[in-house]
Every structure is written in structure tokens, then in C-alpha cells.
TORVO-657815 format. One record per residue: chain; x, y, z of N, C-alpha, C, O in turn; residue in one letter. Coordinates in steps of 0.05 Angstrom, whole numbers. Example, Ala and Ser with C-alpha at 12.3 -4.5 7.8 and 13.67 -1.06 7.14 Angstrom:
BEGIN
- A|264|-114|156|246|-90|156|264|-66|156|285|-66|169|A
- A|257|-45|142|273|-21|143|258|1|157|268|23|161|S
//
This chain:
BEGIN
- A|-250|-12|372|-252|-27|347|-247|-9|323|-254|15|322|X
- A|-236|-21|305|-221|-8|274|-238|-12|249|-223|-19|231|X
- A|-263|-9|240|-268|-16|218|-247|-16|187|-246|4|174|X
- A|-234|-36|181|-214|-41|160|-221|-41|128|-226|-61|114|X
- A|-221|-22|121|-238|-28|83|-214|-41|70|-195|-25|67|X
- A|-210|-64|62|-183|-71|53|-188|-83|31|-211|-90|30|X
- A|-175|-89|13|-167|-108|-2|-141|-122|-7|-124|-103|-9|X
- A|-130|-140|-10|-91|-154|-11|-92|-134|-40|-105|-139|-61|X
- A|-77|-115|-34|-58|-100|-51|-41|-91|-41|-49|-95|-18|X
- A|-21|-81|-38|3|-65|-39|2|-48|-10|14|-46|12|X
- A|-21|-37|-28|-38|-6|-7|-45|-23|15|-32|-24|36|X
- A|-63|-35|11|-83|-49|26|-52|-61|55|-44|-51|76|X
- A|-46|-84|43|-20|-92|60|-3|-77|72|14|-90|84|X
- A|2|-46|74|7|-26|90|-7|-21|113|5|-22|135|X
- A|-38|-14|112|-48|-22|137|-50|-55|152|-39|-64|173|X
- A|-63|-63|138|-56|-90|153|-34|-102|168|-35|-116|189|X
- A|-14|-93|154|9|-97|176|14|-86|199|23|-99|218|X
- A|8|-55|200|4|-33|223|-13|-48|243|-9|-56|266|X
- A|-30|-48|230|-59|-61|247|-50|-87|271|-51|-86|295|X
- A|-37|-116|248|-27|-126|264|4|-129|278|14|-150|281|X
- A|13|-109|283|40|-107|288|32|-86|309|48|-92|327|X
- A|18|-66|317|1|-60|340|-16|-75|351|-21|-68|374|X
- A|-26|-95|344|-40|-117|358|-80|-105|358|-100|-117|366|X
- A|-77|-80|348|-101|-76|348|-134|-91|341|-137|-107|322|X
- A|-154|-82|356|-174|-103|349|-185|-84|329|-189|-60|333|X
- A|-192|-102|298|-195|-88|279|-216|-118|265|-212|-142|270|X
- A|-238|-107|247|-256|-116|233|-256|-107|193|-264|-88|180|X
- A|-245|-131|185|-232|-129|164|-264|-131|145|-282|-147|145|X
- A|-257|-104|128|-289|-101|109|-278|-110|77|-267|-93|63|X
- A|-282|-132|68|-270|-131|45|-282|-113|20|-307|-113|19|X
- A|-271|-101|5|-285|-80|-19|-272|-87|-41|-252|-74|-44|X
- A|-277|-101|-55|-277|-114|-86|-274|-89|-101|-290|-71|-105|X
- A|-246|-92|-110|-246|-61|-133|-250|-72|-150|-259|-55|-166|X
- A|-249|-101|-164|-252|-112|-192|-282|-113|-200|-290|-115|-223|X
- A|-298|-111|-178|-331|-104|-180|-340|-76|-179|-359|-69|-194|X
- A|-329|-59|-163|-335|-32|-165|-348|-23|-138|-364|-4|-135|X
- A|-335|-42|-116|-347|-29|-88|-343|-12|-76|-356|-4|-57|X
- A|-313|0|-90|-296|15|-81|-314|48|-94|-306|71|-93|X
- A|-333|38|-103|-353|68|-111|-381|63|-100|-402|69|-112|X
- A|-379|53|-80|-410|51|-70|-411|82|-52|-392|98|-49|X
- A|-432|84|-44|-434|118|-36|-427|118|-11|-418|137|2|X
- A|-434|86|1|-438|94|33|-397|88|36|-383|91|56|X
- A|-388|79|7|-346|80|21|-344|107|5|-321|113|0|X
- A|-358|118|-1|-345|148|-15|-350|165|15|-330|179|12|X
- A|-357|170|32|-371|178|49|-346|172|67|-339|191|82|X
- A|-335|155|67|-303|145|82|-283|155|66|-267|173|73|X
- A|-283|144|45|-261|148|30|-261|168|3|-248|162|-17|X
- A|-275|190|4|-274|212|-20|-253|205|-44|-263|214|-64|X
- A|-227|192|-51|-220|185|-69|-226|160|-74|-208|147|-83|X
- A|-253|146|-70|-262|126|-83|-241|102|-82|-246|84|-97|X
- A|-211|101|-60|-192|84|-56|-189|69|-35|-197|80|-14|X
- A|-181|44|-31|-172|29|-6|-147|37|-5|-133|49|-22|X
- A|-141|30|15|-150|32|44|-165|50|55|-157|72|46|X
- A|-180|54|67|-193|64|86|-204|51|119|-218|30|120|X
- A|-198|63|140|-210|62|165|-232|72|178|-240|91|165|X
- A|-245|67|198|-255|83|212|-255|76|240|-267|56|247|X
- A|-241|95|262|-232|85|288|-252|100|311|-257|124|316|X
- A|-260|76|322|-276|81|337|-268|88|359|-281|104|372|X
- A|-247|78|368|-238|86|398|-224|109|403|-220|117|426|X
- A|-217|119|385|-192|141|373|-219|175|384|-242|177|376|X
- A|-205|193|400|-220|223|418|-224|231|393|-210|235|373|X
- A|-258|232|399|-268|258|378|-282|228|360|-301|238|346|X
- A|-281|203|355|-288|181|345|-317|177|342|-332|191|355|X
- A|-328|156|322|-318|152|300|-307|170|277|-319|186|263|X
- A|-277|162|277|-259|173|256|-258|160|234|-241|142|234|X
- A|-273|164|212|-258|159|189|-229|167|182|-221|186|196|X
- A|-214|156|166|-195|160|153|-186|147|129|-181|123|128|X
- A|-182|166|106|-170|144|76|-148|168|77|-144|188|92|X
- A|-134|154|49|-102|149|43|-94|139|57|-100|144|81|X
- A|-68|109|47|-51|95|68|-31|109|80|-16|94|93|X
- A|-24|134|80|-7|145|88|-18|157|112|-5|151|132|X
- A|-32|168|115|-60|185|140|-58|156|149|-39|150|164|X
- A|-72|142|142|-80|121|166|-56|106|178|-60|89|195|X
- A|-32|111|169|-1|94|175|-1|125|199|0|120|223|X
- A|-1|151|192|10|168|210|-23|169|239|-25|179|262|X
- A|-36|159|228|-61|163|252|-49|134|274|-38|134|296|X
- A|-56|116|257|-41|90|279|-21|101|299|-23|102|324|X
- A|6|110|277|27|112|300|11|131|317|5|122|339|X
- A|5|151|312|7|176|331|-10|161|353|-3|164|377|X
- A|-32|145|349|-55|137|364|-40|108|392|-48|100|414|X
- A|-21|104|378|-14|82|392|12|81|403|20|60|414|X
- A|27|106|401|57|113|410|74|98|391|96|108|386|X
- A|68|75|378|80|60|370|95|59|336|83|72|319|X
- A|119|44|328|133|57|305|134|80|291|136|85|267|X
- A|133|94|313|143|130|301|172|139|323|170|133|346|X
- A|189|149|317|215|167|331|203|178|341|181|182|330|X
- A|207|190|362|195|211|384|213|233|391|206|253|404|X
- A|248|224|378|257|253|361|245|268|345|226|262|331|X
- A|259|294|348|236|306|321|261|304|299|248|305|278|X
- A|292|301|292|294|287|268|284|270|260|274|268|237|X
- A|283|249|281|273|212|277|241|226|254|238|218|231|X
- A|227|240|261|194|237|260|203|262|231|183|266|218|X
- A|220|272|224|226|285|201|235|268|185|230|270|161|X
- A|247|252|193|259|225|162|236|212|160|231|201|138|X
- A|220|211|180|195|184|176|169|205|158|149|198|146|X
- A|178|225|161|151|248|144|164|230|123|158|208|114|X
- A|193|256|116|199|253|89|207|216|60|207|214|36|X
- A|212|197|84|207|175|71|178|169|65|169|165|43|X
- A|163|170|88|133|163|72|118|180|51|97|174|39|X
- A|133|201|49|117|225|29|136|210|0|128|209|-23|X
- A|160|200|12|173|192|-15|162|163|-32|162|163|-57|X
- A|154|141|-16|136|123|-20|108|125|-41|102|112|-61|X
- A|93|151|-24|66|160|-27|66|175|-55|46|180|-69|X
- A|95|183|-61|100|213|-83|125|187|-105|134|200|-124|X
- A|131|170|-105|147|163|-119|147|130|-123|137|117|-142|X
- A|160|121|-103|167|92|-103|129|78|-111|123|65|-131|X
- A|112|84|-92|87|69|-99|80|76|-126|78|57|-141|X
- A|75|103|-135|60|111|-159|76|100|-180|64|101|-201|X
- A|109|87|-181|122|75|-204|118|60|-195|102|54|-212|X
- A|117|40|-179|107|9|-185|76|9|-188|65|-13|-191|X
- A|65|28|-188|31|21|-199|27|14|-217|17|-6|-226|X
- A|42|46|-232|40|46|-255|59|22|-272|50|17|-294|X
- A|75|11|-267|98|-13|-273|68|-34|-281|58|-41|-302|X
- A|61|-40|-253|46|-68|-250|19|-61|-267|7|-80|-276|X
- A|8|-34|-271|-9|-38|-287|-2|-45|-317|-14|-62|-329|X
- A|21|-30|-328|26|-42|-356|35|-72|-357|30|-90|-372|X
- A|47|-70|-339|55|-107|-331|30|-131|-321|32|-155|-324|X
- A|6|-115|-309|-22|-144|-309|-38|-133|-320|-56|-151|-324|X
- A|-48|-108|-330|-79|-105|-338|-79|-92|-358|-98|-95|-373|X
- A|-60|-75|-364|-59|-60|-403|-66|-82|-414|-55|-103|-406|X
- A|-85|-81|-434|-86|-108|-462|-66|-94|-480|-61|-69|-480|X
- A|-54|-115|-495|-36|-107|-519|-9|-93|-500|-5|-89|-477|X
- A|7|-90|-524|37|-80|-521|38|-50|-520|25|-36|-535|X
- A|55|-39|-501|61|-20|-491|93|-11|-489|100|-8|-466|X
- A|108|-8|-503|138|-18|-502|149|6|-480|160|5|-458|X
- A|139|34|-502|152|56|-487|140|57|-449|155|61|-430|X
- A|120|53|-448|103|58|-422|123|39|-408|141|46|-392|X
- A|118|13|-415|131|-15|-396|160|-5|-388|165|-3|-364|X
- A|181|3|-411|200|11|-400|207|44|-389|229|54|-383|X
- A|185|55|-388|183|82|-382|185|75|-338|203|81|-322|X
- A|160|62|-334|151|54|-310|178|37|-293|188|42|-271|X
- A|188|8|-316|208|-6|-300|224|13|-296|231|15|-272|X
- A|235|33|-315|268|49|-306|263|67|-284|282|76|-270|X
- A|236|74|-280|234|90|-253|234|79|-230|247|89|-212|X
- A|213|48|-224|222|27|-212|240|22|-206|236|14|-183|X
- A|264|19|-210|296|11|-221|304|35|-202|316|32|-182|X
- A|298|53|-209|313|71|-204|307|86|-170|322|100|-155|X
- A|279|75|-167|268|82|-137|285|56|-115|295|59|-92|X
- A|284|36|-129|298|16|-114|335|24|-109|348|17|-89|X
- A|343|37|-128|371|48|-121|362|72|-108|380|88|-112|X
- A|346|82|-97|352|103|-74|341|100|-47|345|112|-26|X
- A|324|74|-54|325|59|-25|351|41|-22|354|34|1|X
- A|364|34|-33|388|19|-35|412|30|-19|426|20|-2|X
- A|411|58|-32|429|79|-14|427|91|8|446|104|18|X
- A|390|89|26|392|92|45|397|71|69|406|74|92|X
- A|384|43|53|395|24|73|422|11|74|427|-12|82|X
- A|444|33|63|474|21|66|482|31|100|488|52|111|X
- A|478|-1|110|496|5|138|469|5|153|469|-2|177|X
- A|449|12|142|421|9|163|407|-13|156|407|-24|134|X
- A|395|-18|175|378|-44|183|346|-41|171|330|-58|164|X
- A|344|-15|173|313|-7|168|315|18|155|337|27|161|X
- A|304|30|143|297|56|136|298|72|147|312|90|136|X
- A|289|80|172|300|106|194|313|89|221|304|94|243|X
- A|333|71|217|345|63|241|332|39|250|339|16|245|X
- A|304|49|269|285|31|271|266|29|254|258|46|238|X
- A|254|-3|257|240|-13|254|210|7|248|206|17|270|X
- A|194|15|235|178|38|232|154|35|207|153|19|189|X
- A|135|58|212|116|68|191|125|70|160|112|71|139|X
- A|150|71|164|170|85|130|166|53|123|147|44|109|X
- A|187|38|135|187|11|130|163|3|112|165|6|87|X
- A|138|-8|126|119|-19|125|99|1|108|78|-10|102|X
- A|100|21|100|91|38|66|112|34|47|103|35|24|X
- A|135|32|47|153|20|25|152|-8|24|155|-18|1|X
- A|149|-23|44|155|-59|38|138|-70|11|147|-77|-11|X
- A|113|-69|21|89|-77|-1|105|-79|-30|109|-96|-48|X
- A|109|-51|-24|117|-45|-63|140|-58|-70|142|-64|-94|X
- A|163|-67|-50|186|-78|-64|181|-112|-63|190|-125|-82|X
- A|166|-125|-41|157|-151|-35|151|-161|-65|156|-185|-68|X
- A|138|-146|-90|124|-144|-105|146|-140|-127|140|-139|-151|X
- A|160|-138|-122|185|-134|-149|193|-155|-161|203|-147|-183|X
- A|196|-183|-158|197|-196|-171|175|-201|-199|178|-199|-223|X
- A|151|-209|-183|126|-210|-211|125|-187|-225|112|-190|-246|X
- A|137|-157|-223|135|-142|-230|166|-129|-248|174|-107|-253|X
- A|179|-165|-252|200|-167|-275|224|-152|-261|243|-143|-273|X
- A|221|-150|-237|255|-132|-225|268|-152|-208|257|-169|-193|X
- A|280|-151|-211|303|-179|-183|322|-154|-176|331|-134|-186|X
- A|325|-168|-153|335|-158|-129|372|-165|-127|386|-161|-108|X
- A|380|-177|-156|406|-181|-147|423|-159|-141|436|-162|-121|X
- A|425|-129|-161|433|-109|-156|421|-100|-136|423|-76|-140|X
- A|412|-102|-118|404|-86|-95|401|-105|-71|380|-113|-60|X
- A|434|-114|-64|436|-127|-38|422|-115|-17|409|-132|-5|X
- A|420|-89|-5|408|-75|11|383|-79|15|373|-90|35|X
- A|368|-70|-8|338|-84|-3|332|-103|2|316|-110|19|X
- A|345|-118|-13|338|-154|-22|345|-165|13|328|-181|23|X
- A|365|-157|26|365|-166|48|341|-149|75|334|-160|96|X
- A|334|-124|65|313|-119|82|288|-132|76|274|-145|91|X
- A|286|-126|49|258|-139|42|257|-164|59|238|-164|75|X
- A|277|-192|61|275|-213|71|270|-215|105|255|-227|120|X
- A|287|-201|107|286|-192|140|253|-180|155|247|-184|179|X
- A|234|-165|138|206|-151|147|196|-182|137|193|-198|156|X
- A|192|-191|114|179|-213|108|179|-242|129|162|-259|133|X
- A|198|-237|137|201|-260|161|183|-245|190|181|-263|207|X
- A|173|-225|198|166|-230|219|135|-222|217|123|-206|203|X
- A|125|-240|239|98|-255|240|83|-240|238|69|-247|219|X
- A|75|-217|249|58|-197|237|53|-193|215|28|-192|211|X
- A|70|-188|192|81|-186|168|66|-208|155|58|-205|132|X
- A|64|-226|166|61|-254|149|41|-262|153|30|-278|137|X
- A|25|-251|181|-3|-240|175|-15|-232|158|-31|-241|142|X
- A|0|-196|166|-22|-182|154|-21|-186|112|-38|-182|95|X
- A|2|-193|112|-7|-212|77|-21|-218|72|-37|-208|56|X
- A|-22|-247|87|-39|-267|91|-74|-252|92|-88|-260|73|X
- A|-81|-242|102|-106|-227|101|-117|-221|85|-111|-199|75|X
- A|-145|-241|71|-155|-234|60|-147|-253|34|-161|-251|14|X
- A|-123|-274|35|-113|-280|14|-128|-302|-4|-118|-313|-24|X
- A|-159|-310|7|-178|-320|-16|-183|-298|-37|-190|-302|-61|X
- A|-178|-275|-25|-199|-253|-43|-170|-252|-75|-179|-243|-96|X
- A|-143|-259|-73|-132|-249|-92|-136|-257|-117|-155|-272|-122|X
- A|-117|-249|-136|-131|-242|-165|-117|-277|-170|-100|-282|-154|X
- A|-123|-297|-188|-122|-321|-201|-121|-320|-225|-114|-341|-236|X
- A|-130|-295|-244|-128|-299|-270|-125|-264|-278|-128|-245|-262|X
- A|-121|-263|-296|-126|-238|-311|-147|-223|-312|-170|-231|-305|X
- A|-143|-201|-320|-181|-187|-310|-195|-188|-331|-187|-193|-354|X
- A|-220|-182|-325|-237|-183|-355|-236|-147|-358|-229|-127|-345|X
- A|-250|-156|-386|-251|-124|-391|-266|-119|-374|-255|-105|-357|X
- A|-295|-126|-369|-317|-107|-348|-295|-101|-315|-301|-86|-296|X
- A|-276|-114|-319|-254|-107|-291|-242|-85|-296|-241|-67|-279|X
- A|-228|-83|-322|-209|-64|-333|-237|-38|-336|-232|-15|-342|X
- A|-258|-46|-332|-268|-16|-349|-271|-2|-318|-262|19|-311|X
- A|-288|-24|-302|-281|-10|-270|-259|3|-255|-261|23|-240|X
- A|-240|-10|-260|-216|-3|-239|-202|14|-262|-179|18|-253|X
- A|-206|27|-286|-190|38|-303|-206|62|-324|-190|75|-338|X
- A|-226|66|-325|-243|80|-334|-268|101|-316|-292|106|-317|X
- A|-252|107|-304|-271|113|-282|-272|156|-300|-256|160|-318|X
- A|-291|178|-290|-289|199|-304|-283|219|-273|-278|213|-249|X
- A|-287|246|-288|-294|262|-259|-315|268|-251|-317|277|-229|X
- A|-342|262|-272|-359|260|-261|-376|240|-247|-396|243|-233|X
- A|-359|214|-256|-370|184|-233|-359|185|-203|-344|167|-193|X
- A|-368|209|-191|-365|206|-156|-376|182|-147|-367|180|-124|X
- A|-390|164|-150|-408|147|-142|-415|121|-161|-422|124|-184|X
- A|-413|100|-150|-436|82|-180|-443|62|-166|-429|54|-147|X
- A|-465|50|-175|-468|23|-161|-455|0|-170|-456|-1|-195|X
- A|-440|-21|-159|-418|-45|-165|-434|-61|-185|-458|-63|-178|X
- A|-428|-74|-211|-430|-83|-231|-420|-117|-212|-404|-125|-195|X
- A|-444|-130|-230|-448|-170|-223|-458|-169|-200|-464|-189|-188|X
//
């Protein structure tokens, strides 16, 4: 059994898909970042950057394993389960270096995109277009690797499913996909299969319906270096 700290975000929908696309039996913990659960002591204790995703695998030698960052827990799955990793050692060198590119680029510009785009109050001109042109510009270098490929490293894989989230998300986040036939046709292609459409689906009472309040924005955006910990606010 998998204890799952999740929430439907981006991040969050990286494991979830792993999870169900291995078929694993896993127990989904929901953690409200708009409340501040995501700093309770007993998930700091899992997750030291105070972030979802986080796991903890019970069946996995040497277990109970915690594990946070979605990237650790995308490379613990595969390794744990043989499954969507190359067992070349190029294959398992493109799959490092795309997920480090996800983890180091493509995610952190659409964060930062979607945060000036749902939760900054007021106008932001330089930021908004600071974030989209990097956006923009992460999507043309995934564009250039899927010319002629089907998937990101050949097969079907871990790279995939830590990049999908973020581009699935490009529309509300003011980018269309017409210049980028390549994606636009992968993106459609992962979105269609059932796992996928699952692990979305998961959890999808908990998503956001309105705009945040400030006491949201002060949680998920104001946090210091010295708040290791706090108890969840409401």
C-alpha cells in the first residue's frame, strides 16, 4: 500500500497518473494547500519542503518509505515497478535529462505563468509576459523533440507524464497549441488513455471554483524561512 498526499494540481497529477498506470494499490490523502495542510508537522515529517506530492511506500525494501518531490517519487515508482523507464542506459539518460528539464524549466515557467495568471491581485504586465515568453518558449523545445516521435523518449514513459500536467494546462493559462502541432497532437494522444483520465479525475471535487481569498493567497504565497511548520487556518 502507497500512502498518496495529493492534491489535483499539475504536480499532484504526475503521481497520480504513475500510480494508476502501474495499477498500484494506493490510498489517496487529500492536503488542502488553500488551508495550510500542506504545513502541518506530521506532512513536514514526509515532505520537508512543505510540498505535494508526497508518498510513503510501504511495500517498497527498507519500507515505510517516505518520499517528496514529484520527480523522486516518478523515479522511485519506475525503479520499484520495472515499469516506464528504458532499461538502456541511453534510454534511462534521456529520461534523467528530460525530467530534470520539466523539474528545472518547463514546470517552474508554467507556475510561475499560472500564478500571475490566477492568484496575483492587480496587474502585472512585465511578470505576465516575462513567464508566458518562457512558457512559449519551453513548449518550442518540447516541439522539437517530438518531431517524428510519438512520445518524448520513444516510449511511452516517466518524462511523458512529469511534462503532460503542465502542457494539458496551457490553454487556461492563455497559450494555444496551434503553433505547436507536435505537442498539441501528443498532449491529445496521453489525454485519451484511461489511466490518464483517471488519475485527473482524482480528487476532482477538491478543485478550485472561484478565485482565492486573500487568507488563500497569504497561505500558499507568504510563507517565510522561518515558518517550517504552522497549524492550517478555518
Amino acid at each position: 500500500m502507497i500512502d498518496f498526499y495529493y492534491w489535483p494540481t499539475p504536480n499532484g497529477w504526475k503521481i497520480s497518473i504513475m500510480l494508476e498506470e502501474c495499477g498500484l494499490e494506493y490510498r489517496m490523502i487529500p492536503v488542502n494547500i488553500g488551508r495550510g495542510e500542506q504545513f502541518r508537522p506530521e506532512f513536514l515529517a514526509i515532505s520537508p519542503n512543505n510540498r505535494m506530492p508526497a508518498i510513503v511506500d510501504h511495500d517498497t525494501e527498507g519500507g515505510p518509505m517516505p518520499v517528496f518531490e514529484s520527480g523522486a517519487i516518478l523515479l522511485h515508482l519506475a525503479k520499484r515497478t520495472g515499469c516506464f523507464m528504458p532499461t538502456s542506459r541511453i534510454g534511462r539518460k534521456e529520461i534523467l535529462e528530460w525530467l530534470f528539464w520539466q523539474v528545472g524549466s518547463l514546470g517552474p515557467m508554467a507556475g510561475q505563468l499560472s500564478h500571475f495568471v490566477n492568484y496575483a491581485p492587480g496587474e502585472h504586465p512585465y511578470s505576465l509576459q516575462r513567464y508566458a515568453q518562457e512558457y512559449k518558449r519551453c513548449l518550442g523545445v518540447l516541439e522539437r523533440r517530438l518531431e517524428g516521435r510519438a512520445f518524448i523518449v520513444d516510449e511511452y514513459s516517466i518524462a511523458d507524464m512529469a511534462c503532460w500536467p503542465w502542457v494539458f494546462i496551457a490553454k487556461p493559462l492563455g497559450q494555444p497549441l496551434d503553433e505547436f502541432p507536435n505537442v498539441a497532437r501528443w498532449r491529445r494522444a496521453i489525454k485519451e488513455r484511461p489511466a490518464v483520465i483517471r488519475g485527473v479525475d482524482l480528487g476532482k471535487e477538491f478543485r478550485r471554483s472561484a478565485p482565492p481569498t486573500e487568507e488563500e493567497r497569504q497561505i500558499l504565497f507568504n510563507q517565510s524561512s522561518r515558518q517550517s511548520a504552522a497549524s492550517p487556518r478555518g
